[in-house]
C-alpha positions in Angstrom: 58.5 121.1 112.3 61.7 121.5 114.3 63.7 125.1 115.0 65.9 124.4 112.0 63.0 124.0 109.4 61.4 127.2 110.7 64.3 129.5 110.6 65.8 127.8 107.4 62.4 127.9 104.5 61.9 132.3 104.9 66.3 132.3 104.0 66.0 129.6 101.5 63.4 131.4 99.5 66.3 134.2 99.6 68.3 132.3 97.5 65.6 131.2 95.0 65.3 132.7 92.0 61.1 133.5 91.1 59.5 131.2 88.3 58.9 132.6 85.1 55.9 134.4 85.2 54.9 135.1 81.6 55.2 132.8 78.0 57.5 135.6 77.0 59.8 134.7 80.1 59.7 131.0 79.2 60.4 131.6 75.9 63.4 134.2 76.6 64.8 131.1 78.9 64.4 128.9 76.3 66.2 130.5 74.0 69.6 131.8 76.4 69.5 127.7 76.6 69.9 126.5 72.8 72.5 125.9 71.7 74.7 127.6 68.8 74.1 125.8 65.5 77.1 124.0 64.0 79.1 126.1 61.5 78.7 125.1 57.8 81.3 122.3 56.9 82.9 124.4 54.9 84.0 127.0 57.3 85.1 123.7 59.8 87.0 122.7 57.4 88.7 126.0 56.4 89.5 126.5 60.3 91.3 123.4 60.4 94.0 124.8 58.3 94.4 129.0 60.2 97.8 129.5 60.7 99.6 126.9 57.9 100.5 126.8 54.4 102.2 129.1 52.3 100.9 130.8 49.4 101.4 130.7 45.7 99.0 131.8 42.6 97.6 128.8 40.8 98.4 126.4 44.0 96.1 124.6 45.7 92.8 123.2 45.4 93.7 120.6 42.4 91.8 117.4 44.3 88.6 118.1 45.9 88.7 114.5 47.6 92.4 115.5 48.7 92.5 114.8 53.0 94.3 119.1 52.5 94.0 121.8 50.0 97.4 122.2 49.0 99.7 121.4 46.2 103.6 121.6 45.1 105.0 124.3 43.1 107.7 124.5 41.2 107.9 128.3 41.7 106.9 129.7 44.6 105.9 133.3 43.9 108.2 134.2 47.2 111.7 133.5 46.8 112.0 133.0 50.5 109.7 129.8 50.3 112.4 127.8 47.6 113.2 126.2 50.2 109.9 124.1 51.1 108.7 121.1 49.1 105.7 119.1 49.1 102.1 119.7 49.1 102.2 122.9 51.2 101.4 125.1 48.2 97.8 127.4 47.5 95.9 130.6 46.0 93.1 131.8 47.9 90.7 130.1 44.9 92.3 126.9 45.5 91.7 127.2 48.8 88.1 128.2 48.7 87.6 125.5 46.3 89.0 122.6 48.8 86.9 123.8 51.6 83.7 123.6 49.9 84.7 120.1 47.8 84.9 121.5 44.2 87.3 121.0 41.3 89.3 123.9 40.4 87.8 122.8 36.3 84.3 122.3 36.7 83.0 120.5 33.4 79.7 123.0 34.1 81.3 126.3 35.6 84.7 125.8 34.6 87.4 127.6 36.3 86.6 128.5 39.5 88.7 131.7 41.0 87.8 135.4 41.9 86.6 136.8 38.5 84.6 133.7 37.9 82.7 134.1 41.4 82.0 138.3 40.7 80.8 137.3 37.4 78.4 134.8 38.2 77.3 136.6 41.7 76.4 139.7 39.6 74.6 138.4 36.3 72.4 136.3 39.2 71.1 133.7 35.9 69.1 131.2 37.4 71.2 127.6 38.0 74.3 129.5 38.3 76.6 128.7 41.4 75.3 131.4 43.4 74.6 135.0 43.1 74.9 138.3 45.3 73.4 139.4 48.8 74.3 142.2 50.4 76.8 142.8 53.5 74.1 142.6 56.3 72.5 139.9 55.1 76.0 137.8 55.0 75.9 134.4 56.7 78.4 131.7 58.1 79.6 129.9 55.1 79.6 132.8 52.3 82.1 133.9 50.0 83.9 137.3 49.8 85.4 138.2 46.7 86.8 141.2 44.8 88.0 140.8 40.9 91.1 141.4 39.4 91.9 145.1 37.9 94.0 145.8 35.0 94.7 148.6 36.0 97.0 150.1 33.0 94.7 148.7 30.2 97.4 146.4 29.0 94.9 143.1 29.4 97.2 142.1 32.3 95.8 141.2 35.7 97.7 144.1 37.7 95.6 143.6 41.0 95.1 139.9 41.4 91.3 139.4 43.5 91.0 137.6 46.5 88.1 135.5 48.3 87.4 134.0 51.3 84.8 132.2 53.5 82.8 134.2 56.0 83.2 132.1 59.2 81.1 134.7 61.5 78.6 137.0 60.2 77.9 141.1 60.8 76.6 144.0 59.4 79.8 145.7 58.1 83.1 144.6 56.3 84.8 145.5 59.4 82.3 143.0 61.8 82.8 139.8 59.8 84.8 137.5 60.2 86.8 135.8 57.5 88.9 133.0 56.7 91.3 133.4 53.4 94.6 132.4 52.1 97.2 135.0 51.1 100.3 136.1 50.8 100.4 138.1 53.4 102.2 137.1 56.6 104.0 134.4 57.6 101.5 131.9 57.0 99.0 131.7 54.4 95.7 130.7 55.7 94.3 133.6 58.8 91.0 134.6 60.1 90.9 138.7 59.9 87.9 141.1 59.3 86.6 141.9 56.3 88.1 145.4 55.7 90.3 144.3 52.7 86.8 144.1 50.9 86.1 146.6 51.8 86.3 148.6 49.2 85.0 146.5 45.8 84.1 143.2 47.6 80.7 140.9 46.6 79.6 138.9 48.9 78.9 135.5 47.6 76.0 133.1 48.4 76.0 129.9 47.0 72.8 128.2 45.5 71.5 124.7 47.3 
C-alpha cells in the first residue's frame, strides 16, 4: 500500500455516510425513496384546464366523451363575456361532471349538480354515487360541495352551491386544496383552498 492509499481510506470514511443500523432505518430509507402515487385521473384531468374557461350556470359538462368540458351559451351570465363564442362555456357541476366522465342526465342518478351530490352524500343508501366522510379523512380525488339556499322562502335558488375536486388532501378547509369552476375571477377554472366550504360544505366520496 502506497502513501496515497494510507493517508486517503481514514479521510474517505469522513465522507461516508454510516449504513443503516436497524430494520427501522432501512425501512425509514425505503420509504424517503418511493415515490408519490399518481393523482386520481380525475384531478389530472381537472388540472389540465386551471386558469381557462369562462363561467356560466347550466354550461359545461353536456358530453362526457367530449376531448374539454365546455359548452356554448347563448347567454352568458356576465355581460362582459358576449363577446366569446364557442365551446368555452361551464358551471362548476358541469365541470365536475367532465373531469370524472359522467353525463350531466344520468338515466340512474339523474341530474348531477350540487343539491344532487349533498343529497345523496347525506342519506348514505347503499348503491348511491357516494356518500359523506369527514374533512380529515378527505382524499385526492373527492368532491366538495355546498347546496343551494333559498334564502327568502320564495322556492328560488338565492345562493346557487358550488363543488369541486379535492386535488391535495389536509385536515382543515383551509389545508386542502381544490380545483373548481366559478365565476369568480378572470378565469373560471382555479386551484384555491377550501375556505369557501367552509362554512356548510360536505365532502363527497364517490363509491367504486
Amino acid at each position: 500500500m502506497n502513501w496515497f492509499a494510507k493517508l486517503w481510506g481514514p479521510v474517505a470514511r469522513l465522507f461516508t455516510p454510516p449504513a443503516p443500523s436497524t430494520s427501522d432505518d432501512l425501512a425509514a430509507i425505503e420509504l424517503a425513496m418511493e415515490l408519490e402515487p399518481d393523482e386520481p385521473e380525475a384531478v389530472a384531468r381537472a388540472r389540465r384546464f386551471i386558469g381557462h374557461g369562462l363561467y356560466c350556470l347550466g354550461a359545461g359538462g353536456k358530453d362526457p366523451k367530449a376531448a374539454d368540458p365546455w359548452s356554448s351559451c347563448a347567454k352568458p351570465e356576465h355581460p362582459r363575456h358576449a363577446h366569446h363564442r364557442g365551446r368555452v362555456f361551464s358551471d362548476c357541476s358541469g365541470f365536475v361532471d367532465w373531469c370524472y366522465g359522467w353525463s350531466r342526465n344520468d338515466p340512474k342518478y339523474g341530474w348531477r349538480y350540487c343539491d344532487a351530490f349533498v343529497r345523496d352524500a347525506l342519506k348514505d343508501v347503499p348503491g348511491d354515487l357516494g356518500y359523506a366522510v369527514t374533512i380529515d379523512q378527505c382524499a385526492e380525488g373527492d368532491l366538495v360541495v355546498y347546496k343551494s339556499v333559498d334564502t327568502d322562502g320564495d322556492g328560488a335558488r338565492d345562493l346557487i352551491g358550488h363543488v369541486g375536486i379535492i386535488s391535495k388532501r389536509g385536515k382543515t378547509w383551509r389545508e386542502i386544496r381544490v380545483i373548481h369552476c366559478s365565476g369568480s375571477g378572470a378565469v373560471a377554472v382555479k386551484e384555491t383552498d377550501g375556505r369557501i366550504w367552509e362554512r356548510r360544505g360536505v365532502v363527497f366520496r364517490i363509491r367504486h
